[in-house]
N, CA and C atoms as a LAMMPS dump frame, in Angstrom:
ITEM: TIMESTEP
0
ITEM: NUMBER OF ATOMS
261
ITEM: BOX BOUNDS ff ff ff
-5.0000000000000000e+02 5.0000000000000000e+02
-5.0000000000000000e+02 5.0000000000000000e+02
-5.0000000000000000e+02 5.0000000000000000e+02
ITEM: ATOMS id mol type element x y z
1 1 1 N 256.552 -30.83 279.944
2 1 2 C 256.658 -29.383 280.058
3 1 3 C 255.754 -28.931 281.21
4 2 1 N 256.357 -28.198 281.662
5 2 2 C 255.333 -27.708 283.03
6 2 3 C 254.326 -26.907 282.872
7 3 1 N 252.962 -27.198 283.325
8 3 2 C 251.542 -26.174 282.722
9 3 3 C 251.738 -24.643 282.989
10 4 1 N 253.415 -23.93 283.967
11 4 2 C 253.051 -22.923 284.077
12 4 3 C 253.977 -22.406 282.569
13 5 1 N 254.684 -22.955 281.981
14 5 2 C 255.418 -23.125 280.402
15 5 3 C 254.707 -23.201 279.677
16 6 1 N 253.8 -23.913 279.724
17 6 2 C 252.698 -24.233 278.718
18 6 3 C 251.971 -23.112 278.745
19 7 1 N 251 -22.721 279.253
20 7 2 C 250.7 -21.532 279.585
21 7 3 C 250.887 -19.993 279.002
22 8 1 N 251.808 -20.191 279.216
23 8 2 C 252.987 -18.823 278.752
24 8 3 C 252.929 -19.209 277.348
25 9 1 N 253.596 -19.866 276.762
26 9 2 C 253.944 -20.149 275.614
27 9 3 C 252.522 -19.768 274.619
28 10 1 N 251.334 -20.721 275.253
29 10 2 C 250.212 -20.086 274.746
30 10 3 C 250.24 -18.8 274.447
31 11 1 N 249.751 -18.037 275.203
32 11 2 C 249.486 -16.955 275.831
33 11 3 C 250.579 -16.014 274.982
34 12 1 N 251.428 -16.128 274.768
35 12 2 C 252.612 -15.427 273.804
36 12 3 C 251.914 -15.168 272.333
37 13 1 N 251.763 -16.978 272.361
38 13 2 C 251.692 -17.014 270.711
39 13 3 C 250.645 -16.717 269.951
40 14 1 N 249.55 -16.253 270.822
41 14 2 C 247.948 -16.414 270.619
42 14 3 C 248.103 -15.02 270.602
43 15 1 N 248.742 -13.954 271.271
44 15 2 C 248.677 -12.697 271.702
45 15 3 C 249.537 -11.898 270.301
46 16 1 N 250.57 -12.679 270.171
47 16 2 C 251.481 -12.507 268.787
48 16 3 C 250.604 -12.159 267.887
49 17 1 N 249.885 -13.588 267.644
50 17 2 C 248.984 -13.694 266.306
51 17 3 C 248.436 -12.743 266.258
52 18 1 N 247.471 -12.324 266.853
53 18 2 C 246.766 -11.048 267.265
54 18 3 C 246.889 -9.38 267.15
55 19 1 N 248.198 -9.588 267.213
56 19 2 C 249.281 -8.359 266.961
57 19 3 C 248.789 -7.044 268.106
58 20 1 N 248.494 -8.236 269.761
59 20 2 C 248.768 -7.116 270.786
60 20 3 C 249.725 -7.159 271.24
61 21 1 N 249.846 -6.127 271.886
62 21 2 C 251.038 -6.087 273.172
63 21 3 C 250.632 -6.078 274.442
64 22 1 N 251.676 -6.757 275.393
65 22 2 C 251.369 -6.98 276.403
66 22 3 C 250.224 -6.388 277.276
67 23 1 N 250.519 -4.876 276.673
68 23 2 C 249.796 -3.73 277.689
69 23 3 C 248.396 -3.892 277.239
70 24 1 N 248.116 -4.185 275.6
71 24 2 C 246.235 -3.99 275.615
72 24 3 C 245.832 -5.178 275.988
73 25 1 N 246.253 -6.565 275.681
74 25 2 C 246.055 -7.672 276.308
75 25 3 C 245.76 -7.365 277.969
76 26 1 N 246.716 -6.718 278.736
77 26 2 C 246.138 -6.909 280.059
78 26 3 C 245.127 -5.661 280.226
79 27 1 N 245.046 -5.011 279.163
80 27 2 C 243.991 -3.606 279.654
81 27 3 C 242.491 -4.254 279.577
82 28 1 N 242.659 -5.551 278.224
83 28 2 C 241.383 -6.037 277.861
84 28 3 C 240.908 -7.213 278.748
85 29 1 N 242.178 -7.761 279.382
86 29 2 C 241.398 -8.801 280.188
87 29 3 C 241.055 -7.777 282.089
88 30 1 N 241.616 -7.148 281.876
89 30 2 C 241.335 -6.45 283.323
90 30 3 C 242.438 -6.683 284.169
91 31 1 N 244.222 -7.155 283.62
92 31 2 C 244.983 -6.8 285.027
93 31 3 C 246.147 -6.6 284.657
94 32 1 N 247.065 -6.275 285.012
95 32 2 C 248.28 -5.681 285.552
96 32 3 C 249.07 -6.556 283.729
97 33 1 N 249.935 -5.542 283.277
98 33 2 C 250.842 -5.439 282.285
99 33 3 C 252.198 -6.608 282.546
100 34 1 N 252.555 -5.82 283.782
101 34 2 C 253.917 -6.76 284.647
102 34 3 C 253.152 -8.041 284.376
103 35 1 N 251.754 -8.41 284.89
104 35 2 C 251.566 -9.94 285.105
105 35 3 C 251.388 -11.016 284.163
106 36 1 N 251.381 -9.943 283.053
107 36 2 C 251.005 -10.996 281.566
108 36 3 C 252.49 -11.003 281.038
109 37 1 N 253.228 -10.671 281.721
110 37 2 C 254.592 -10.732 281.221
111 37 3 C 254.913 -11.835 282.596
112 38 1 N 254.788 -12.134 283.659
113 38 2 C 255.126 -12.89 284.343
114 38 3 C 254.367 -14.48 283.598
115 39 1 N 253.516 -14.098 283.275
116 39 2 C 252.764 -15.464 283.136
117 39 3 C 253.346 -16.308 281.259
118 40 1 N 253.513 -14.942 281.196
119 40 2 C 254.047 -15.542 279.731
120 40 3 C 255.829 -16.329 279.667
121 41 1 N 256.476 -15.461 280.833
122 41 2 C 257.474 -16.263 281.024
123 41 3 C 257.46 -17.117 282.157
124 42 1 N 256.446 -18.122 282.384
125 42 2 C 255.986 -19.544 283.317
126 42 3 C 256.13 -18.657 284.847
127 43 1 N 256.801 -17.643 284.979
128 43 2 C 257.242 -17.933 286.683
129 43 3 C 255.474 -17.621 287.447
130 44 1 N 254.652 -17.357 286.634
131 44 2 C 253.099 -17.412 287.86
132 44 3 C 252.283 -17.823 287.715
133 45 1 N 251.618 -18.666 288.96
134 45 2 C 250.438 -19.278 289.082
135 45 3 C 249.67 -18.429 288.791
136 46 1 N 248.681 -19.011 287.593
137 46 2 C 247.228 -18.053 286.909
138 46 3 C 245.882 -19.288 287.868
139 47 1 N 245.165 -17.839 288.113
140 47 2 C 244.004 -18.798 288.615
141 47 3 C 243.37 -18.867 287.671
142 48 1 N 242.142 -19.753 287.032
143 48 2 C 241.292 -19.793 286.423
144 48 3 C 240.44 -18.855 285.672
145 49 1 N 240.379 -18.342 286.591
146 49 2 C 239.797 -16.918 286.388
147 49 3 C 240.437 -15.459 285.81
148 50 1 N 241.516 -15.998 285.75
149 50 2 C 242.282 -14.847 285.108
150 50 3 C 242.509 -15.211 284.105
151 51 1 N 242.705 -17.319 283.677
152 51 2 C 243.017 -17.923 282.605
153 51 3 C 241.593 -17.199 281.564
154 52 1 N 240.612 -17.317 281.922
155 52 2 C 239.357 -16.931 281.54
156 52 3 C 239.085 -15.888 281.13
157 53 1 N 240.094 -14.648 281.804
158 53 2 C 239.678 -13.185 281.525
159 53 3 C 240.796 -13.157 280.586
160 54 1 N 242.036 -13.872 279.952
161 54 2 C 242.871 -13.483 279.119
162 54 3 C 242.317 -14.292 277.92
163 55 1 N 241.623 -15.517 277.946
164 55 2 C 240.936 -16.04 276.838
165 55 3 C 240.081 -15.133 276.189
166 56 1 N 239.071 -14.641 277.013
167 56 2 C 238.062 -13.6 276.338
168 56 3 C 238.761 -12.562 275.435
169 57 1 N 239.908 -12.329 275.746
170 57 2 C 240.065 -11.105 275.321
171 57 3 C 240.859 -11.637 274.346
172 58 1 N 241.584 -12.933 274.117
173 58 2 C 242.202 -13.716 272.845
174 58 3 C 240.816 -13.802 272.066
175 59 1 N 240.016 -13.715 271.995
176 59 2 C 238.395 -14.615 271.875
177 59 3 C 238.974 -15.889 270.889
178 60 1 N 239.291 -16.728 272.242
179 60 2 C 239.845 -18.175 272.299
180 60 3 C 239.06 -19.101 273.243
181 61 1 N 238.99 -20.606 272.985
182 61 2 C 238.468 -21.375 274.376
183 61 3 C 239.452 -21.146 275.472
184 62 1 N 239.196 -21.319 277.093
185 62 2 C 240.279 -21.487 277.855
186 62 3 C 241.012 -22.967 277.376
187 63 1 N 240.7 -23.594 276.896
188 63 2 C 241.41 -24.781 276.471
189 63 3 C 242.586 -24.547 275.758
190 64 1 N 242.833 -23.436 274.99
191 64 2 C 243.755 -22.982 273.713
192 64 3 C 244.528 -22.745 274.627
193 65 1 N 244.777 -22.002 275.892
194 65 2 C 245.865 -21.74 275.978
195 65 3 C 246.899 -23.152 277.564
196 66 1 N 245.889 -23.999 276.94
197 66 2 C 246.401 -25.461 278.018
198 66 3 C 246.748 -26.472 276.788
199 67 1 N 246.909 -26.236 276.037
200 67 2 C 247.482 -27.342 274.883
201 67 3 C 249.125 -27.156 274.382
202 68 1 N 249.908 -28.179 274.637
203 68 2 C 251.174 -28.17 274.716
204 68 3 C 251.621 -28.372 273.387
205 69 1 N 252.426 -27.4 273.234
206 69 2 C 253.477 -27.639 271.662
207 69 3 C 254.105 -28.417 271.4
208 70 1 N 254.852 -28.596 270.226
209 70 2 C 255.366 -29.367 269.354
210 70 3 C 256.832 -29.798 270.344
211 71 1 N 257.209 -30.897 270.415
212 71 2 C 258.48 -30.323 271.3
213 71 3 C 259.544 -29.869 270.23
214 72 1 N 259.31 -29.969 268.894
215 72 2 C 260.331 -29.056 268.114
216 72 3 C 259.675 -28.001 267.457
217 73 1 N 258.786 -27.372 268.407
218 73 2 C 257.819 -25.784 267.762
219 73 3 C 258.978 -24.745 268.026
220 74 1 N 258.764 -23.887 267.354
221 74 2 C 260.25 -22.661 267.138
222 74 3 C 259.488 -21.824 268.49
223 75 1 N 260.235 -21.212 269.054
224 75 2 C 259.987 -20.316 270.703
225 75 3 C 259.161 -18.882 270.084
226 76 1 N 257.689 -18.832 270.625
227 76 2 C 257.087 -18.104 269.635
228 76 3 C 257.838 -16.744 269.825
229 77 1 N 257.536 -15.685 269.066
230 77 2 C 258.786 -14.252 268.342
231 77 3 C 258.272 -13.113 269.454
232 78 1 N 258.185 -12.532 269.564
233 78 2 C 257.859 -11.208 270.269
234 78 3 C 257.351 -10.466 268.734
235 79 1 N 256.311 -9.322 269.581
236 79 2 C 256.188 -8.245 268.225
237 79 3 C 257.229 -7.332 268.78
238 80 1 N 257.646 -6.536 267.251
239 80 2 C 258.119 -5.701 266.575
240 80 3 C 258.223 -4.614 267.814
241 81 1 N 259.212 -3.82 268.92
242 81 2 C 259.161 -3.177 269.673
243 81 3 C 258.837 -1.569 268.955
244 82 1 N 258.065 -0.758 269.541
245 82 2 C 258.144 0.737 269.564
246 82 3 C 256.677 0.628 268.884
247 83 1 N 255.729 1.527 268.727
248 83 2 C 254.65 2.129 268.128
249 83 3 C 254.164 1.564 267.134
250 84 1 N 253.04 1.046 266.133
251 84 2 C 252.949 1.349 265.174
252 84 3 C 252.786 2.496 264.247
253 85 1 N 253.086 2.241 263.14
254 85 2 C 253.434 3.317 262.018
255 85 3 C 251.508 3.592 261.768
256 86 1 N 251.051 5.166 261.969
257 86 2 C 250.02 5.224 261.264
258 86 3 C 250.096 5.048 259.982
259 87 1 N 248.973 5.133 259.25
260 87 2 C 249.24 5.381 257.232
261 87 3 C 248.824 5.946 257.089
């Protein structure tokens, strides 16, 4: 699998768990919305340093998001589109 797949895939599933969306994920690591959506679907080279500023804000090792899945792991889900519901 290619590390910029790998990557992404992380970065999805770690962000899932978490129950952000794209937009506070990149507000918390410090960049661009579009780019955590590029990186999550493989097409961009992440420098280090950005790998680093999206870990912090998973509060994950940078290692978590360089470890390759199952090759029969299910394609992690997207959250739930539109707002959450206050209570």
């Amino acid at each position: 699998m290619d590390a910029r797949v790998i990557i992404g895939w992380n970065l999805r599933r770690l962000r899932v768990e978490r129950g952000l969306s794209q937009e506070r994920l990149a507000l918390a690591a410090g960049i661009d919305r579009a780019y955590v959506g590029r990186v999550e679907r493989g097409s961009e080279n992440v420098t280090i340093t950005t790998l680093e500023a999206m870990a912090l804000a998973l509060s994950v090792p940078v290692a978590a998001l360089l470890i390759e899945p199952d090759a029969d792991a299910a394609r992690p889900v997207p959250l739930r589109a539109g707002r959450k519901r206050v209570p």
